[in-house]
Backbone as CSV, one residue per row, in Angstrom:
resi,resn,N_x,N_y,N_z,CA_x,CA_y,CA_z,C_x,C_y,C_z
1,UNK,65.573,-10.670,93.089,64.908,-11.817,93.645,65.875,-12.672,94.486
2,UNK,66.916,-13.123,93.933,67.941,-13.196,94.886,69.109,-12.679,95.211
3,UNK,69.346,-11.899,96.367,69.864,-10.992,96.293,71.680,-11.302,96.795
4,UNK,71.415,-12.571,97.398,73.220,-13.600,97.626,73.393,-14.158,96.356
5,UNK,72.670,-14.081,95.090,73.799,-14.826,94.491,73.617,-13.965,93.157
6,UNK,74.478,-13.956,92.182,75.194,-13.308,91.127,74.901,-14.368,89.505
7,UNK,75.225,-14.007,88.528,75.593,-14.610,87.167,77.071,-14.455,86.830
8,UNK,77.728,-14.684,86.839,79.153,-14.467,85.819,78.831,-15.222,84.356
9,UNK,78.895,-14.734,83.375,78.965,-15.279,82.082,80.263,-15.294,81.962
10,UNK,80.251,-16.920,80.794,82.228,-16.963,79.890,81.733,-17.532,78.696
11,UNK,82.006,-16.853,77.243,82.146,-17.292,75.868,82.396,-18.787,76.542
12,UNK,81.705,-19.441,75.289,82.334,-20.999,74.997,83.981,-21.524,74.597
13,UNK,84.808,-22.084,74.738,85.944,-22.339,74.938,86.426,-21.833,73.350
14,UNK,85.326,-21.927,72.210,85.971,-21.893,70.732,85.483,-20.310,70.217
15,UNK,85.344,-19.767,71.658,85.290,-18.047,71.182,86.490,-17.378,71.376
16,UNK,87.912,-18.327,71.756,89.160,-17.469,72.472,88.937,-16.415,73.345
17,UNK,88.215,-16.871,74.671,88.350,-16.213,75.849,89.191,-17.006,76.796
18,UNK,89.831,-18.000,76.041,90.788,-18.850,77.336,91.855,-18.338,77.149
19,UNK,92.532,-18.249,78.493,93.612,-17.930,79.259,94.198,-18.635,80.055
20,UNK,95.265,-19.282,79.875,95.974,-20.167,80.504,95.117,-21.232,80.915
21,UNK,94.069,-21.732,79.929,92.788,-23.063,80.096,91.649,-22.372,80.900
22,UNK,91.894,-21.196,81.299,90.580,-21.021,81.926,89.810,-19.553,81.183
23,UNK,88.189,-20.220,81.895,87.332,-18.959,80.574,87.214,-17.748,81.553
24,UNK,87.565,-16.897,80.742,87.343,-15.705,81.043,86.098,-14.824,81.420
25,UNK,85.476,-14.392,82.631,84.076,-13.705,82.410,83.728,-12.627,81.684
26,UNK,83.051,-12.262,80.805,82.343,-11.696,79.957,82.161,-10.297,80.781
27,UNK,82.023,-8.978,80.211,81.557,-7.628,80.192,80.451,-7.587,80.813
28,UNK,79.896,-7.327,82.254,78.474,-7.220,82.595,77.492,-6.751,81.593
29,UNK,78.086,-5.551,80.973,77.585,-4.689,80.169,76.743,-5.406,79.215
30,UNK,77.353,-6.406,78.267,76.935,-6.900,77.279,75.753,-7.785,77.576
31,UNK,74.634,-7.570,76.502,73.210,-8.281,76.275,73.499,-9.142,76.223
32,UNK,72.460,-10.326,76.543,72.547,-12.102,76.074,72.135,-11.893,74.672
33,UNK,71.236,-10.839,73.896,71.393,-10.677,72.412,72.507,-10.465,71.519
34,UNK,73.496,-10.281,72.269,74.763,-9.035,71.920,75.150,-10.431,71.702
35,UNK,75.510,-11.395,72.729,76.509,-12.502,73.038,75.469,-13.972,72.268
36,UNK,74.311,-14.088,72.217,73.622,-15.380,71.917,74.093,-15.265,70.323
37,UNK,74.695,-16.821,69.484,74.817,-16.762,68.627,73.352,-17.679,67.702
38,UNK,72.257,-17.076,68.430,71.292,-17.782,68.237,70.349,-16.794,67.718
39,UNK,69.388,-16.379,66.588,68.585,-15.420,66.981,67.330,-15.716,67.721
40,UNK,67.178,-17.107,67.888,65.917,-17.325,68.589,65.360,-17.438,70.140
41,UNK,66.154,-16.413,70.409,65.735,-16.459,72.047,64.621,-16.345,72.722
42,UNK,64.488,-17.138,73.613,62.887,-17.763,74.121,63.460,-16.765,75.742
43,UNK,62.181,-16.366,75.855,62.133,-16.239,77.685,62.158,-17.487,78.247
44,UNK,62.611,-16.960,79.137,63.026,-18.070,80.021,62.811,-17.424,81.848
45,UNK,61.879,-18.250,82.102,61.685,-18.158,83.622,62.558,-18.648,84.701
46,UNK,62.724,-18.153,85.662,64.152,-18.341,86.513,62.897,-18.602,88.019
47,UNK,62.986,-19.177,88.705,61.903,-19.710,90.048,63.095,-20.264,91.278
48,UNK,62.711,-20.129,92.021,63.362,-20.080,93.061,63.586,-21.758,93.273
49,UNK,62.658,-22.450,92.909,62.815,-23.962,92.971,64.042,-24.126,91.855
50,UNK,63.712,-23.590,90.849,64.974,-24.073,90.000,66.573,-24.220,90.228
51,UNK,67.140,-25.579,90.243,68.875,-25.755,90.716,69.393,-24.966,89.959
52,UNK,70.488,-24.756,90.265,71.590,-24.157,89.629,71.963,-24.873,88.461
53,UNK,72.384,-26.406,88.433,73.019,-26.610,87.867,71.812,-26.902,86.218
54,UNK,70.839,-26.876,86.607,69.263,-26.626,85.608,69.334,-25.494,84.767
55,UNK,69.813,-24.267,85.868,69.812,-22.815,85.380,71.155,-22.712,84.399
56,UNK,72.033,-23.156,84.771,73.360,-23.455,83.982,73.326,-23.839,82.511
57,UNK,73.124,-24.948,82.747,72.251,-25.866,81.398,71.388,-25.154,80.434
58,UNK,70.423,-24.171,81.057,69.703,-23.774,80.197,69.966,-22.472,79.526
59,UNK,70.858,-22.113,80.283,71.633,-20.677,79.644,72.398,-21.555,78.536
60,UNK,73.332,-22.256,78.704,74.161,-23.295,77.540,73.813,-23.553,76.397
61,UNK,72.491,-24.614,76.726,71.156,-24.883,75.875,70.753,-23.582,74.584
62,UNK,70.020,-23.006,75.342,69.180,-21.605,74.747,69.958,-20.597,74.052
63,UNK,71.001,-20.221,74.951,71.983,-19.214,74.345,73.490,-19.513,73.648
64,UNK,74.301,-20.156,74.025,75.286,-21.140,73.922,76.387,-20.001,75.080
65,UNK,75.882,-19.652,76.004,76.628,-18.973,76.964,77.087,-19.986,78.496
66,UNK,78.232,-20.120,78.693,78.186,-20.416,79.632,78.157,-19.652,80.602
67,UNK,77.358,-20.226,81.945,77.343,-19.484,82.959,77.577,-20.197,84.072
68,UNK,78.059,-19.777,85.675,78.358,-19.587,86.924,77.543,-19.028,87.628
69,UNK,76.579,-19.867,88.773,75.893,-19.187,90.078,76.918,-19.170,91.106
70,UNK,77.363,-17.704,91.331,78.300,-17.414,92.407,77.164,-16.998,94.004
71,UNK,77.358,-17.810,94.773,76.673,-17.886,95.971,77.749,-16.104,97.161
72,UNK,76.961,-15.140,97.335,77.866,-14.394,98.279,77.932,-15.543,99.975
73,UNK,79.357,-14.727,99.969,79.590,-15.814,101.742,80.563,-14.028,102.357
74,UNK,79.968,-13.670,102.866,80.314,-12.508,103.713,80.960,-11.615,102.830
75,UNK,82.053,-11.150,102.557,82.428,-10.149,101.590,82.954,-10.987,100.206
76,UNK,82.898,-12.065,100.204,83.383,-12.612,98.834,82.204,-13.700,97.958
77,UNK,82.091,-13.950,96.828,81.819,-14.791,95.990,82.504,-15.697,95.561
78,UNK,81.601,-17.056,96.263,82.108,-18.355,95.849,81.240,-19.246,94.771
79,UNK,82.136,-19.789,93.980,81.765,-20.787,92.822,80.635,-21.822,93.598
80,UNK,79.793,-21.933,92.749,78.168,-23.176,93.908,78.454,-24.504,93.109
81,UNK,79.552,-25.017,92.382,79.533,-25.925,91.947,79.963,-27.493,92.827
82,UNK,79.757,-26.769,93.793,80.066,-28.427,95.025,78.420,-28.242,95.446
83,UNK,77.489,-27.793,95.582,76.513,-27.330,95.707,75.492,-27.298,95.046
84,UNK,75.155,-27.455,93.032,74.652,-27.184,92.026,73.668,-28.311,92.003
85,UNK,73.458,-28.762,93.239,72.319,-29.755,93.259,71.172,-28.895,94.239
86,UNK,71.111,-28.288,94.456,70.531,-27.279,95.509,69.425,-26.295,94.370
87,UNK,68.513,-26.004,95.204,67.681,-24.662,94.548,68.506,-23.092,94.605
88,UNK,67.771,-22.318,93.939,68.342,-20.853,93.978,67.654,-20.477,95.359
89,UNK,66.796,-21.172,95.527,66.242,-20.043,96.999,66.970,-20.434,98.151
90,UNK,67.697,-21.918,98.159,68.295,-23.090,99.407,69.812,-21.793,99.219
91,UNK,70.261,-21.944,97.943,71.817,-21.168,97.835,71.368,-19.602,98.340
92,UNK,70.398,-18.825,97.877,70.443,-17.603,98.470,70.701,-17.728,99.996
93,UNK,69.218,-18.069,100.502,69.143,-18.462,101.820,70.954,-18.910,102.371
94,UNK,71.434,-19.588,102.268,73.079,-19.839,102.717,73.978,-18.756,102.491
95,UNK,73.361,-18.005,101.480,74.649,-17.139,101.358,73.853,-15.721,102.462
96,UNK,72.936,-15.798,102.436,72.414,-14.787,103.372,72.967,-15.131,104.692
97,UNK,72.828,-16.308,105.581,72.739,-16.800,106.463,74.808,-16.414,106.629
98,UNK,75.352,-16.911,105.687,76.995,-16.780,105.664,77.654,-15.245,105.493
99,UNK,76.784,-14.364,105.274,77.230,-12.845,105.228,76.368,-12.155,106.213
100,UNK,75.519,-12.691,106.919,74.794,-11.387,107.926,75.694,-10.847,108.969
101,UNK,77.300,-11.394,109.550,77.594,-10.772,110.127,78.451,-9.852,109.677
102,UNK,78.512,-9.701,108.500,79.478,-8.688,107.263,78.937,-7.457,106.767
103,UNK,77.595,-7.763,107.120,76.385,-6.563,106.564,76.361,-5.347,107.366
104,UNK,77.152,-6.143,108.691,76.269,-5.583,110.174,77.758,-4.219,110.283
């Protein structure tokens, strides 16, 4: 659905994934069941109106996972946290608009 921007997951700071103060991203591989220390996980709808920094929160909230919307900008992925006031469809849309001549 959107195809410029990404998830990176990082354990919470008191799971020892820090490294020199910063969290480490998580195994693509691994389930949000694998990683939620919750058993009650609710679906959760993701909409293109929804901000980032909403979507953030509610991964936190629900799962106790933190997460990162990495926006693509031509061959690399950048952190959307100067940005996390924005929708997922406003950040796709930019990162589309910032990589079409990288595609080509």
């Amino acid at each position: 659905m959107f195809p410029y921007l990404k998830l990176e997951f990082f354990r919470s700071k008191g799971d020892k994934t820090i490294n020199n103060g910063k969290n480490q991203p998580l195994n693509p591989d691994v389930t949000l069941a694998q990683l939620s220390k919750t058993n009650d996980i609710k679906p959760t709808v993701i909409t293109g109106d929804l901000n980032v920094m909403d979507l953030e929160r509610t991964f936190l909230d629900q799962f106790n996972i933190h997460v990162k919307v990495m926006r693509r900008s031509g061959k690399s992925w950048l952190e959307t946290s100067l940005t996390n006031e924005w929708s997922l469809d406003l950040q796709n849309s930019q990162g589309k608009e910032t990589s079409r001549f990288s595609e080509k």
